[in-house]
N, C-alpha and C positions, 0 to 999 in steps of 0.2 A: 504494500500500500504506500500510496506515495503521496505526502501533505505539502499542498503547494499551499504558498502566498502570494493573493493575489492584487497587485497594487497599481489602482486606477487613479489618474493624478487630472484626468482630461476634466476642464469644467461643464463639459457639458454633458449631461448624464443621458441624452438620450441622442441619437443620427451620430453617434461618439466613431469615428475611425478607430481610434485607438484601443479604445474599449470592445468594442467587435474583432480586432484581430487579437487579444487577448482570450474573450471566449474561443475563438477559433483553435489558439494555440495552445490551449489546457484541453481542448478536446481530443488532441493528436497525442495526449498523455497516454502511455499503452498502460493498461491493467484499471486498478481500483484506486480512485484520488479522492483526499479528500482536500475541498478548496476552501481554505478562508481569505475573506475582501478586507482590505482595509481602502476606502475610497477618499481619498484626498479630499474631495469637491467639500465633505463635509468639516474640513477646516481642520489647521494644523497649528498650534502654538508654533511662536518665532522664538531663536535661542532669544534669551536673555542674559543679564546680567546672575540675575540669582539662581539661572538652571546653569548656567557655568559655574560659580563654584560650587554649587552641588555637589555637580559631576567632577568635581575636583576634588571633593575633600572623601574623604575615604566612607565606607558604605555604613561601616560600625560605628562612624562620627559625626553623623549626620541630623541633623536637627529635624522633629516635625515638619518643620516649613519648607525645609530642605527637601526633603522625602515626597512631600506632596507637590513640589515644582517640579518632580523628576518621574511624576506619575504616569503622566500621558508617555514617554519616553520610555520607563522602563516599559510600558504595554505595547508598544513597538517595536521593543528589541526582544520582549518574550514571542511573538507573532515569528519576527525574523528566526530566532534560535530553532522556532519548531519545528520550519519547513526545510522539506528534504530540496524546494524549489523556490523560482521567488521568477513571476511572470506581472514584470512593469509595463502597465498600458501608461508610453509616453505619447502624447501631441507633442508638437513645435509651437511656440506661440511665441511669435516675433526674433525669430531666429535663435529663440531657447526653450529650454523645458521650463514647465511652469511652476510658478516659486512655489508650489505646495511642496514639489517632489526633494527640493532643496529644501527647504523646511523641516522636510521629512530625515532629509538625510545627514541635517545639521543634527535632529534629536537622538540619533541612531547607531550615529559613528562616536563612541566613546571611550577611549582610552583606559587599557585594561579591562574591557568588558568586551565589546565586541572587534577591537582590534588592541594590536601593543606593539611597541618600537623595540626596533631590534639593533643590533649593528649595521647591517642591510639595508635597514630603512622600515617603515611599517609592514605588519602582516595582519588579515583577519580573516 
Protein backbone atom coordinates (compact mmCIF):
# COMPACT_ATOMS: atom_id res chain seq x y z
CA UNK A 1 0.00 0.00 0.00
CA UNK A 2 1.20 3.11 -0.83
CA UNK A 3 0.30 6.63 1.12
CA UNK A 4 0.63 9.45 -1.14
CA UNK A 5 0.47 13.36 -0.24
CA UNK A 6 -1.21 15.03 -2.14
CA UNK A 7 -0.49 18.83 -2.42
CA UNK A 8 -2.62 21.27 -4.44
CA UNK A 9 -1.28 24.92 -4.33
CA UNK A 10 -3.56 26.06 -7.73
CA UNK A 11 -6.14 28.97 -6.52
CA UNK A 12 -8.51 27.96 -8.36
CA UNK A 13 -10.33 24.81 -7.07
CA UNK A 14 -12.30 24.13 -9.89
CA UNK A 15 -11.24 24.16 -14.50
CA UNK A 16 -7.70 23.80 -12.19
CA UNK A 17 -4.98 22.23 -14.81
CA UNK A 18 -2.85 21.52 -12.38
CA UNK A 19 -5.20 19.94 -10.09
CA UNK A 20 -6.42 17.59 -12.97
CA UNK A 21 -3.01 16.40 -13.97
CA UNK A 22 -2.55 15.47 -10.35
CA UNK A 23 -5.65 13.35 -10.16
CA UNK A 24 -4.55 11.92 -13.26
CA UNK A 25 -1.02 11.20 -11.86
CA UNK A 26 -2.13 9.38 -8.48
CA UNK A 27 -4.24 7.38 -10.71
CA UNK A 28 -1.21 5.60 -12.61
CA UNK A 29 -0.26 4.74 -8.80
CA UNK A 30 -0.09 0.73 -9.58
CA UNK A 31 -1.62 -1.23 -6.59
CA UNK A 32 -3.75 0.09 -3.38
CA UNK A 33 -3.10 4.07 -2.28
CA UNK A 34 -4.19 5.70 0.17
CA UNK A 35 -4.29 9.78 -0.74
CA UNK A 36 -4.31 12.42 1.69
CA UNK A 37 -4.98 16.56 0.39
CA UNK A 38 -3.47 19.10 1.86
CA UNK A 39 -4.97 22.11 -0.55
CA UNK A 40 -3.03 25.24 -0.23
CA UNK A 41 -6.02 27.42 -1.65
CA UNK A 42 -7.26 27.06 2.00
CA UNK A 43 -4.42 29.27 3.25
CA UNK A 44 -1.09 28.92 4.75
CA UNK A 45 0.52 30.94 7.62
CA UNK A 46 3.62 33.09 6.50
CA UNK A 47 7.02 32.39 8.49
CA UNK A 48 7.22 34.64 11.15
CA UNK A 49 9.34 36.08 13.56
CA UNK A 50 8.07 33.84 16.43
CA UNK A 51 7.71 30.58 14.38
CA UNK A 52 11.42 31.16 13.73
CA UNK A 53 12.71 30.89 16.91
CA UNK A 54 10.44 28.38 17.71
CA UNK A 55 11.98 26.38 15.21
CA UNK A 56 15.03 27.33 16.72
CA UNK A 57 15.03 26.61 20.05
CA UNK A 58 15.14 23.11 20.82
CA UNK A 59 11.71 20.93 21.17
CA UNK A 60 12.04 20.20 25.08
CA UNK A 61 12.44 24.10 25.42
CA UNK A 62 9.91 25.33 24.02
CA UNK A 63 7.23 27.49 25.47
CA UNK A 64 3.38 27.01 25.10
CA UNK A 65 3.40 29.94 22.66
CA UNK A 66 6.10 28.43 21.03
CA UNK A 67 4.59 25.16 20.54
CA UNK A 68 1.34 26.51 19.23
CA UNK A 69 3.01 28.81 16.43
CA UNK A 70 4.70 25.62 15.21
CA UNK A 71 1.36 23.97 15.02
CA UNK A 72 0.15 24.32 11.73
CA UNK A 73 3.99 23.35 10.66
CA UNK A 74 4.42 20.52 12.68
CA UNK A 75 0.91 19.03 10.96
CA UNK A 76 2.74 19.49 7.66
CA UNK A 77 5.73 17.86 8.40
CA UNK A 78 3.77 14.91 10.10
CA UNK A 79 1.53 14.76 6.55
CA UNK A 80 5.00 14.92 4.74
CA UNK A 81 6.92 12.16 7.18
CA UNK A 82 3.84 9.73 6.36
CA UNK A 83 3.90 9.55 2.70
CA UNK A 84 5.75 6.97 0.91
CA UNK A 85 4.87 9.83 -2.20
CA UNK A 86 4.39 13.48 -2.40
CA UNK A 87 2.25 14.49 -5.86
CA UNK A 88 2.40 18.64 -6.11
CA UNK A 89 -0.29 20.06 -8.37
CA UNK A 90 1.98 23.27 -9.33
CA UNK A 91 0.33 26.21 -11.74
CA UNK A 92 2.76 29.15 -12.84
CA UNK A 93 1.30 32.34 -11.90
CA UNK A 94 3.35 35.03 -13.38
CA UNK A 95 6.36 33.26 -14.19
CA UNK A 96 6.32 31.55 -10.55
CA UNK A 97 4.72 29.15 -8.31
CA UNK A 98 2.22 30.41 -6.19
CA UNK A 99 3.27 31.80 -2.64
CA UNK A 100 1.13 29.29 -0.95
CA UNK A 101 3.57 26.60 -2.12
CA UNK A 102 6.59 28.65 -0.73
CA UNK A 103 4.71 29.37 2.36
CA UNK A 104 4.32 25.97 2.43
CA UNK A 105 7.63 25.02 2.02
CA UNK A 106 9.04 27.90 4.39
CA UNK A 107 6.98 25.95 7.31
CA UNK A 108 8.33 22.58 6.40
CA UNK A 109 11.87 22.71 5.61
CA UNK A 110 13.26 22.74 9.33
CA UNK A 111 16.49 22.06 10.43
CA UNK A 112 17.07 18.83 12.35
CA UNK A 113 13.77 17.69 11.76
CA UNK A 114 13.02 17.22 8.25
CA UNK A 115 16.40 18.06 6.94
CA UNK A 116 20.31 18.62 8.73
CA UNK A 117 23.61 20.12 7.43
CA UNK A 118 26.37 18.12 6.92
CA UNK A 119 29.96 18.66 5.67
CA UNK A 120 28.56 18.30 2.09
CA UNK A 121 26.10 20.69 2.53
CA UNK A 122 22.28 19.96 3.57
CA UNK A 123 20.51 16.42 3.30
CA UNK A 124 16.75 15.49 3.96
Amino acid sequence: MTNILRIDSSARTTDSVSRDLASRLIERFPGETIVSTRDLSDGVPLLSEETLLAMWTPADQRTPEQRAALAVADEFIAELVAADAVVIGLPIYNFGPPAALKAWADLVARAGTTFQYTETGPEG
